[in-house]
Backbone as JSON, one array per atom type, in Angstrom:
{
  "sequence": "XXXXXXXXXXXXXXXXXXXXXXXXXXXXXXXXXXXXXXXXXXXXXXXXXXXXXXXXXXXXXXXXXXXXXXXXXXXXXXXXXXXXXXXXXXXXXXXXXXXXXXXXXXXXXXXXXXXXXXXXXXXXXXXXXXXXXXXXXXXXXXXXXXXXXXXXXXXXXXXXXXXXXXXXXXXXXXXXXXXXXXXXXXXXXXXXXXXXX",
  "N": [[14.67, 7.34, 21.58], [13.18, 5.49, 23.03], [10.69, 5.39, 22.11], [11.66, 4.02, 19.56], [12.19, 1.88, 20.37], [10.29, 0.55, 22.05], [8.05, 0.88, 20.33], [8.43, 0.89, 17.29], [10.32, -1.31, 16.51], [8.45, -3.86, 17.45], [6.46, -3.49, 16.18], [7.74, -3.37, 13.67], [7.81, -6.15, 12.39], [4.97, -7.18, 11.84], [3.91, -4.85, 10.36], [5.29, -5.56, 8.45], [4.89, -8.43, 7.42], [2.41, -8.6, 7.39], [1.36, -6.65, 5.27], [2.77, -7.98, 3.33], [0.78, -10.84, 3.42], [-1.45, -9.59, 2.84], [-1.07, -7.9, -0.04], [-0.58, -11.1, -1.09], [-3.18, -12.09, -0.59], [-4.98, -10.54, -2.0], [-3.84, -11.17, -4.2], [-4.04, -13.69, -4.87], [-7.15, -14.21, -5.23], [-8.21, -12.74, -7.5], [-6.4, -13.17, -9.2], [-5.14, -15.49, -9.95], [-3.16, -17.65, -10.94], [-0.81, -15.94, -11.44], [0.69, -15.1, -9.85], [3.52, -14.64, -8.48], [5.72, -16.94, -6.29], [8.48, -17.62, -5.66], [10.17, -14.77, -5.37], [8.46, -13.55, -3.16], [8.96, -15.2, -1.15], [11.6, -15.37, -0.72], [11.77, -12.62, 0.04], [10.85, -12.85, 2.69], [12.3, -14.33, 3.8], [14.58, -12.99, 3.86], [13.85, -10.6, 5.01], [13.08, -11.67, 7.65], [16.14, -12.82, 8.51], [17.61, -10.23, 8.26], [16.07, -8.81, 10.44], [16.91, -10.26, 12.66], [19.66, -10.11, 12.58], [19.82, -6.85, 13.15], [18.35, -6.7, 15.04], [20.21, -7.86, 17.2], [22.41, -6.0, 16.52], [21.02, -3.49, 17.71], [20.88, -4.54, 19.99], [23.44, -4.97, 21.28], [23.89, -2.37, 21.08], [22.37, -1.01, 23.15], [23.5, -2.07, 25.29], [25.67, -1.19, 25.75], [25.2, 1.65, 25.73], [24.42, 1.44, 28.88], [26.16, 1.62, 31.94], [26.16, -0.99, 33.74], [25.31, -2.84, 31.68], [26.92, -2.88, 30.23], [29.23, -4.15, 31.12], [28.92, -6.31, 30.36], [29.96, -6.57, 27.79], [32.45, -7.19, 25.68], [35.43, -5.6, 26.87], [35.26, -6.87, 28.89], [33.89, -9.27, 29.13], [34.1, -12.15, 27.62], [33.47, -12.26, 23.58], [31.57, -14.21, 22.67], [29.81, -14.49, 24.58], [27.86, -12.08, 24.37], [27.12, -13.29, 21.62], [26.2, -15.85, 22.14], [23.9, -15.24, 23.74], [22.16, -13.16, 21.75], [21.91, -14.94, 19.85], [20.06, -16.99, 21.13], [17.89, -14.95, 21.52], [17.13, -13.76, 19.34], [18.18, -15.31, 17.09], [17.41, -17.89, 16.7], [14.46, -18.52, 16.75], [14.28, -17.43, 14.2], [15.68, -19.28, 12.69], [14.39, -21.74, 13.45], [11.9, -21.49, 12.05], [12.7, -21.01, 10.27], [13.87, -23.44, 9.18], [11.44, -25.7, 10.06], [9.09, -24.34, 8.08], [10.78, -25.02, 5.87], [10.49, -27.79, 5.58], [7.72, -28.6, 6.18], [7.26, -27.75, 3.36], [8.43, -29.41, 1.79], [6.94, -31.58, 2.38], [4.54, -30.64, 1.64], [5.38, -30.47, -1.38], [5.92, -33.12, -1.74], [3.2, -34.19, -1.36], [2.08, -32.86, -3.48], [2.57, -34.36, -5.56], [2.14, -36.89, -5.58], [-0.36, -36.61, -5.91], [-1.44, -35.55, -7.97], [-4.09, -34.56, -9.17], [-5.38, -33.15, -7.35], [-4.29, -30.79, -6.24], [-2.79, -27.83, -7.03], [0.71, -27.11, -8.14], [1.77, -24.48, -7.4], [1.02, -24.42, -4.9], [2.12, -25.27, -2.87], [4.21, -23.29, -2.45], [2.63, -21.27, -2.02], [2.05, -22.18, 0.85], [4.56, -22.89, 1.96], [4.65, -19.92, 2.02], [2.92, -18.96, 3.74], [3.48, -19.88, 6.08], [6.31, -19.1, 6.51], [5.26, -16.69, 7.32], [3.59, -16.48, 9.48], [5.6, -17.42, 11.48], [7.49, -18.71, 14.43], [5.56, -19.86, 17.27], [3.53, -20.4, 16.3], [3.0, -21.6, 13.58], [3.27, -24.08, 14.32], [0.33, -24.68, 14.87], [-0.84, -23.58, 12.71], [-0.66, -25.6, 10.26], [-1.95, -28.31, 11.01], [-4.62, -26.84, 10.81], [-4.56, -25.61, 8.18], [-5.23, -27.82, 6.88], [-7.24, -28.73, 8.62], [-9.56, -26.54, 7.85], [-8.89, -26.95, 4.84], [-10.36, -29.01, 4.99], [-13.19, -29.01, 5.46], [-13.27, -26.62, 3.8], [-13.47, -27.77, 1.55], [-15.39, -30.17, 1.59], [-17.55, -28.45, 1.64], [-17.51, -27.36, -0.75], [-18.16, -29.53, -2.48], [-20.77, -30.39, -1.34], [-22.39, -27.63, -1.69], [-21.54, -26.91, -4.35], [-21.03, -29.34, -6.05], [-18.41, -29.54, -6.26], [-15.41, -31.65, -6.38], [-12.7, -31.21, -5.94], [-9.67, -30.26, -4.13], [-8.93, -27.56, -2.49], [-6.43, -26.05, -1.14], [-5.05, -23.51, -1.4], [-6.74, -21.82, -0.27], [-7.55, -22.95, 2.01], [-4.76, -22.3, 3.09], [-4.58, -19.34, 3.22], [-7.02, -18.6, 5.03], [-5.86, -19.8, 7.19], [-3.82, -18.72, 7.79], [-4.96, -16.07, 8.16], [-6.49, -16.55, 10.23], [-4.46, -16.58, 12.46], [-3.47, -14.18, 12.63], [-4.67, -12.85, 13.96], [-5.7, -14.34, 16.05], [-3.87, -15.58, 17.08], [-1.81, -16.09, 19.32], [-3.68, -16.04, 21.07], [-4.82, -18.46, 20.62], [-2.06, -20.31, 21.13], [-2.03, -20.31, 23.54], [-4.9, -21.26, 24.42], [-3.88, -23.82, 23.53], [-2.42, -24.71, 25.03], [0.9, -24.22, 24.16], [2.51, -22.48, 25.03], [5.12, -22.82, 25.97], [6.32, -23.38, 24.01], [7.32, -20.68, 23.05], [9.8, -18.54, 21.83]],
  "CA": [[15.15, 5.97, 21.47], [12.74, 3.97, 23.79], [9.76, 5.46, 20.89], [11.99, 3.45, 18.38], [12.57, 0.65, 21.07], [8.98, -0.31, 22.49], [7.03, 0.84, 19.34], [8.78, 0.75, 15.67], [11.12, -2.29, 16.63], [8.1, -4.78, 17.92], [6.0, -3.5, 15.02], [7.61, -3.69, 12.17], [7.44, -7.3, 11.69], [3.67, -7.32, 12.1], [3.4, -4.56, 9.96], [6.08, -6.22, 6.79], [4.07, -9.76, 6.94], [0.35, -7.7, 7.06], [1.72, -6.17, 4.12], [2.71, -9.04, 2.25], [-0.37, -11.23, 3.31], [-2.75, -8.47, 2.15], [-0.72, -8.47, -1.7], [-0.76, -12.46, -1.22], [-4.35, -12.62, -0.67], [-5.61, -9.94, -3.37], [-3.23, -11.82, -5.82], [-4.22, -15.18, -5.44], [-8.15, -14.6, -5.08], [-7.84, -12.62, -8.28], [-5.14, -13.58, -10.21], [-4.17, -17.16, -8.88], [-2.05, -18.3, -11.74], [0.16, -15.06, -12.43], [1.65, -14.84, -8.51], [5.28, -15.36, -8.33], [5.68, -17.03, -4.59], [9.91, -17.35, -5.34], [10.43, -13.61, -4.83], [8.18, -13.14, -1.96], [9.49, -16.26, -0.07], [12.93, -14.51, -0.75], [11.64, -11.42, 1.15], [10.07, -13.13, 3.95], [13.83, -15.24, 4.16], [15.68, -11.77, 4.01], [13.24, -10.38, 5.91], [14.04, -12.55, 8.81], [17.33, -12.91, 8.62], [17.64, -9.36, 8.58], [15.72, -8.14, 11.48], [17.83, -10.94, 13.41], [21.11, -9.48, 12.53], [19.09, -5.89, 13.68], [18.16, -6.69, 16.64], [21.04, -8.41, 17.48], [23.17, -5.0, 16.36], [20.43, -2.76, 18.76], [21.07, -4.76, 21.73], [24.24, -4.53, 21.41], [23.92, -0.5, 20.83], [21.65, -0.7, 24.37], [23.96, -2.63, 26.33], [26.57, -0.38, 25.19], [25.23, 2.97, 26.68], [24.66, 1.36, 30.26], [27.31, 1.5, 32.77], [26.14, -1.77, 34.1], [24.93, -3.92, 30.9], [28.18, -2.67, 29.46], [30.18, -5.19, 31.59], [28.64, -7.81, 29.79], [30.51, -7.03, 26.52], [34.01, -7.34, 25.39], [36.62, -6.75, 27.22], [35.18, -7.26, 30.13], [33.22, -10.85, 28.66], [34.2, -12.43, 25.78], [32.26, -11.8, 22.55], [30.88, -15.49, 22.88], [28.84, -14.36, 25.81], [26.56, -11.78, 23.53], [26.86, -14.11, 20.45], [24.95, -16.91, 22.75], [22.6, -14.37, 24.15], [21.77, -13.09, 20.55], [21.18, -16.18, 19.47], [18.98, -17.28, 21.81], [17.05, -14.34, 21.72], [16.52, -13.53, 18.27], [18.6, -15.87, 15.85], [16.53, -18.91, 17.46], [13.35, -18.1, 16.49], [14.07, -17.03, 12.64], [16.26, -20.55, 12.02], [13.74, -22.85, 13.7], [11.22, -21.02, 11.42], [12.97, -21.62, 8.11], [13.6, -25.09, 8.42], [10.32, -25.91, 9.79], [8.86, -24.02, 7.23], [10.98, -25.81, 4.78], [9.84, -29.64, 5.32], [6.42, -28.02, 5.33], [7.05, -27.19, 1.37], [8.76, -30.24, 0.99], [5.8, -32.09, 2.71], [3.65, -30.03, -0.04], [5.69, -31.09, -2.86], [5.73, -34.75, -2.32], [1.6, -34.41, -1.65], [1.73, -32.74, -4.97], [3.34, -35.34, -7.08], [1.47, -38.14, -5.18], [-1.86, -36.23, -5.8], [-1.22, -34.28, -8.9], [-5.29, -33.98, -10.08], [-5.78, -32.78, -6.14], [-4.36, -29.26, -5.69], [-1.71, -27.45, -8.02], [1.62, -27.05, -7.21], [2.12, -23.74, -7.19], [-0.05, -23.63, -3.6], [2.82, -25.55, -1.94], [4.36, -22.0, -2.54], [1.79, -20.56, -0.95], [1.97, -22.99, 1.87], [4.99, -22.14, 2.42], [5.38, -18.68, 2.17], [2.16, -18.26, 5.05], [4.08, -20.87, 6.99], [7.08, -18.07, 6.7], [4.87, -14.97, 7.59], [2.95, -16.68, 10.74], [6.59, -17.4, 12.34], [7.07, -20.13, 15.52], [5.37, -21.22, 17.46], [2.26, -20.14, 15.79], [3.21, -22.79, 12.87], [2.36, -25.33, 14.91], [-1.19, -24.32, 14.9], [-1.0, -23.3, 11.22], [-0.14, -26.72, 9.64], [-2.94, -28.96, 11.28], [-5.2, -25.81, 10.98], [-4.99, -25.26, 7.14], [-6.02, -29.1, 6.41], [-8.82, -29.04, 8.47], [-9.73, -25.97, 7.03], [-8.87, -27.31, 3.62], [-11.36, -30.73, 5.06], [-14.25, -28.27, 5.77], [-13.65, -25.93, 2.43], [-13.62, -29.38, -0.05], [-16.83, -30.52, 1.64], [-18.72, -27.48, 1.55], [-17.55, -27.38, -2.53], [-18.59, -30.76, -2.8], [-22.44, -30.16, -0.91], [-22.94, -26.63, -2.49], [-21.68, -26.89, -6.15], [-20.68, -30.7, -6.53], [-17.37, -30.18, -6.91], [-14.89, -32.32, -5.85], [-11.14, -30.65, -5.71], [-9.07, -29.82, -2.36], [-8.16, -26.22, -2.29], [-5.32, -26.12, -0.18], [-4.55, -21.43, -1.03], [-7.67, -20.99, 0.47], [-7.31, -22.98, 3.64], [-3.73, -21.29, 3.71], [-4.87, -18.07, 3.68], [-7.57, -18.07, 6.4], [-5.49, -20.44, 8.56], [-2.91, -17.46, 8.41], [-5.26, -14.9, 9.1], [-7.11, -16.67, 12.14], [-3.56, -16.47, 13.41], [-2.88, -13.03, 12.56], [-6.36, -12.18, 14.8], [-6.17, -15.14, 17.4], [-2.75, -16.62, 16.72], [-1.37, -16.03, 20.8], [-4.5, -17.22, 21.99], [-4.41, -19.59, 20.65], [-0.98, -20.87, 21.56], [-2.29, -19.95, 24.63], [-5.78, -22.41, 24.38], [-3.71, -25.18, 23.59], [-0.35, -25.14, 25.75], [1.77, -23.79, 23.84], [3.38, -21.23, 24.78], [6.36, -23.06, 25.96], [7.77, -23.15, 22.38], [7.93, -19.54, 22.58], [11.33, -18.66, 22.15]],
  "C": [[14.14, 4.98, 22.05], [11.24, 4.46, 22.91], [9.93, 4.04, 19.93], [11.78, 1.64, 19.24], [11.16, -0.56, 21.16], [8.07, 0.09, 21.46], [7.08, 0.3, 18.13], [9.52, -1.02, 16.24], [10.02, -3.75, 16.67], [6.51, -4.83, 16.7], [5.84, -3.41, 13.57], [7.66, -5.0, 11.42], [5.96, -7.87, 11.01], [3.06, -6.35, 11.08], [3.9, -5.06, 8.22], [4.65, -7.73, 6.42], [2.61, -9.38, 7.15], [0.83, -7.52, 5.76], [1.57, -7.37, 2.69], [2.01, -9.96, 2.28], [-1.12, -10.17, 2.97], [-2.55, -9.09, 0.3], [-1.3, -9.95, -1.99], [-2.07, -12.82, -1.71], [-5.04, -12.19, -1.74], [-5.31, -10.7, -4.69], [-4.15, -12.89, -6.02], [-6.24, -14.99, -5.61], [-8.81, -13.44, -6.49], [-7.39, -12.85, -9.51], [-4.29, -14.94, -9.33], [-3.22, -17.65, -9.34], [-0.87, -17.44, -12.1], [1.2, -14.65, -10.65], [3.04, -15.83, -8.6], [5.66, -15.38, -6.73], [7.81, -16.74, -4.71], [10.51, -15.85, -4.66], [9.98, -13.17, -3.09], [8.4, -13.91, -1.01], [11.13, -15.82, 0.03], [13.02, -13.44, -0.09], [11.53, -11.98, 2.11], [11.66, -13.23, 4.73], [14.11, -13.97, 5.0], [15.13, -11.23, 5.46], [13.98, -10.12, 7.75], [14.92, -12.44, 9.53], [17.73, -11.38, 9.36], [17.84, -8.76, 10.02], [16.83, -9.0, 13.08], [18.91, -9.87, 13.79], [20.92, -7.65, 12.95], [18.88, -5.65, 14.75], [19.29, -6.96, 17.57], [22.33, -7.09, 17.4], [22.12, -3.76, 17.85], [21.01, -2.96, 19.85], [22.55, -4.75, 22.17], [24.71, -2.65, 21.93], [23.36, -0.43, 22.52], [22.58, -1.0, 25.1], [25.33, -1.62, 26.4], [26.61, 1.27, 26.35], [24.74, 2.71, 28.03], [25.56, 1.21, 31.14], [27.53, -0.1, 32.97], [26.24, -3.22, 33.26], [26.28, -3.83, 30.39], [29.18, -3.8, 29.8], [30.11, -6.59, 31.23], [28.95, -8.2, 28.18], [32.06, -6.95, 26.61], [34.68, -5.6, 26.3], [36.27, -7.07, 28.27], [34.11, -8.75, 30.15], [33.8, -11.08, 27.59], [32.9, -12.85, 25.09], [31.46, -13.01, 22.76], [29.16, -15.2, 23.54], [27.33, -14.05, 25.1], [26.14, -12.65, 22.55], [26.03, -15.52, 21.01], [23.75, -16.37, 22.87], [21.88, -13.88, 23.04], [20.94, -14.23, 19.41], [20.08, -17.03, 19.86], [17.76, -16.97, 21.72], [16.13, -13.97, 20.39], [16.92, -14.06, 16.74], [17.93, -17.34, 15.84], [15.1, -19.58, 16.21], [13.26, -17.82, 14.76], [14.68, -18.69, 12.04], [15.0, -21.75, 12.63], [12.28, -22.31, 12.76], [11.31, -21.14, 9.82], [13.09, -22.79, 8.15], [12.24, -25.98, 9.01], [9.28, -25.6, 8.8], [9.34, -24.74, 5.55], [10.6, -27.36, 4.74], [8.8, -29.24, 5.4], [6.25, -28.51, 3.92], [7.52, -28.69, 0.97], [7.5, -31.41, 0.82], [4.84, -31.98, 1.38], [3.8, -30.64, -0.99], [5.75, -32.36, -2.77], [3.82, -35.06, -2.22], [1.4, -34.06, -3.12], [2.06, -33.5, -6.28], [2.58, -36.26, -6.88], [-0.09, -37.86, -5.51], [-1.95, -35.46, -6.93], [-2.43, -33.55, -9.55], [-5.92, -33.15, -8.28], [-5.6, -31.08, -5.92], [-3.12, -29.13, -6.58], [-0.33, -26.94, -6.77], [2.1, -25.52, -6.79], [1.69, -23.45, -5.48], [1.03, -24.41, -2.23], [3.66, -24.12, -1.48], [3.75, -21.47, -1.61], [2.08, -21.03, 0.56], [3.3, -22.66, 2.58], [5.73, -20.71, 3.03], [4.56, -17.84, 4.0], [2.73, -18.91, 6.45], [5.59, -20.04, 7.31], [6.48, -17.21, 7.61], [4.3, -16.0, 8.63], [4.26, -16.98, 11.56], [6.38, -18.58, 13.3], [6.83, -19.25, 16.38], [4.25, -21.61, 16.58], [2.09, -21.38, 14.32], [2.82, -24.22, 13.08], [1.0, -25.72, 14.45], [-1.39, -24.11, 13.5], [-0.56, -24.56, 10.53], [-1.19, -27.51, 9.82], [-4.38, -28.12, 11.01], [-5.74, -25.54, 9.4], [-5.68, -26.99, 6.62], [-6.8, -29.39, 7.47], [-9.58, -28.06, 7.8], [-10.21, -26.34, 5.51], [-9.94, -28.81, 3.52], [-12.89, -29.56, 4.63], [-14.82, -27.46, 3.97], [-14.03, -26.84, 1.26], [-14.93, -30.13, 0.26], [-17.56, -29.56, 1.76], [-18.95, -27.36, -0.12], [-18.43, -28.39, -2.75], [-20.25, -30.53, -2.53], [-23.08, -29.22, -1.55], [-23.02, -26.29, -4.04], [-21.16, -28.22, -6.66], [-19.45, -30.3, -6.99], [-16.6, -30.86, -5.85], [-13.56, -32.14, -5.28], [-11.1, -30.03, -4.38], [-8.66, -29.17, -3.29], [-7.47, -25.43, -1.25], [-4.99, -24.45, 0.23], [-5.26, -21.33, -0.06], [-7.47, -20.66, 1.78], [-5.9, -22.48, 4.31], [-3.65, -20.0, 4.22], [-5.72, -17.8, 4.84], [-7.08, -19.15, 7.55], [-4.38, -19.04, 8.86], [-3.58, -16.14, 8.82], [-6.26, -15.02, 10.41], [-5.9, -16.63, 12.81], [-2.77, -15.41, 13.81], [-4.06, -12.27, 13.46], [-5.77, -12.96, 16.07], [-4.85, -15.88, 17.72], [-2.56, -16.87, 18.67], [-2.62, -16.69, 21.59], [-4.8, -18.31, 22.05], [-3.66, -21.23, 21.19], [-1.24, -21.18, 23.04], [-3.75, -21.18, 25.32], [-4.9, -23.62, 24.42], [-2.32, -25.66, 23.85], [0.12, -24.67, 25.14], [2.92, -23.05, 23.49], [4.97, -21.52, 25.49], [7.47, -23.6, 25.04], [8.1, -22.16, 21.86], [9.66, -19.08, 22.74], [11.61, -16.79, 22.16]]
}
């Protein structure tokens, strides 16, 4: 059990969203126009949600076989008690993640209507599906991160082959994988680790 506890449990998120940034990245640098983001922004959701309602069933299961933690569920607390503590701990963190994540996309889609010869829309998609898989707080850092990125990649086009178009996938993709390398130290460089939740 404490195999499943301190190893599988704290790595299988790390190893689902590797997974599906790897696919992401092969697709789009590839095949850019034939990636369907609806489905895999539907996993990420589930995902999520999931592991919530998972973890949230474990700790229950733990508190369960201690004499001591035991006194901290029904009947001797009411259910409330865990259903705060659950929430706190790991339903928190997945809801402040989807709807930041969602004004993100919406963000996206009104740049994409206002800019429509600038970057295609499918890459708000993108935008937010890496804005899913990097999780909070690390989002923070990933939002300001892919548009400078995306400043840097549109003037290097511009100096090396004269072109002129913002390519927004790109700087999505390596803002999500400097955060899948450096993300915590990040948070860590620039305060922020008191939005860990």
């Amino acid at each position: 059990m404490n195999f499943f506890l301190n190893v599988v449990l704290p790595w299988l998120p790390v190893v689902f969203f590797a997974g599906i940034f790897l696919y992401v990245a092969v697709r789009y640098l590839w095949y850019p126009r034939r990636i369907r983001y609806v489905p895999l922004i539907a996993g990420v959701v589930s995902f999520r949600i999931f592991y919530a309602i998972f973890l949230s069933g474990t700790q229950y299961y733990v508190w369960l076989q201690n004499e001591f933690t035991k006194l901290l569920l029904p009947p001797y607390q009411p259910i409330s008690y865990f259903l705060f503590y659950s929430w706190g701990r790991f339903w928190l963190n997945a809801m402040i993640i989807l709807g930041v994540s969602l004004v993100f996309w919406l963000f996206l889609r009104s740049l994409a209507v206002w800019k429509k010869d600038s970057f295609r829309k499918s890459e708000a998609g993108l935008g937010l599906l890496m804005a899913l898989i990097v999780g909070w707080p690390h989002v923070v850092i990933f939002v300001p991160l892919s548009f400078v990125l995306a400043a840097i990649i549109s003037l290097a086009r511009l100096i090396f082959f004269g072109k002129s178009s913002v390519t927004l996938g790109t700087s999505f993709l390596l803002a999500a994988l400097i955060l899948f390398v450096w993300g915590d130290g990040l948070i860590e460089l620039f305060n922020l680790g008191v939005l860990r939740i």
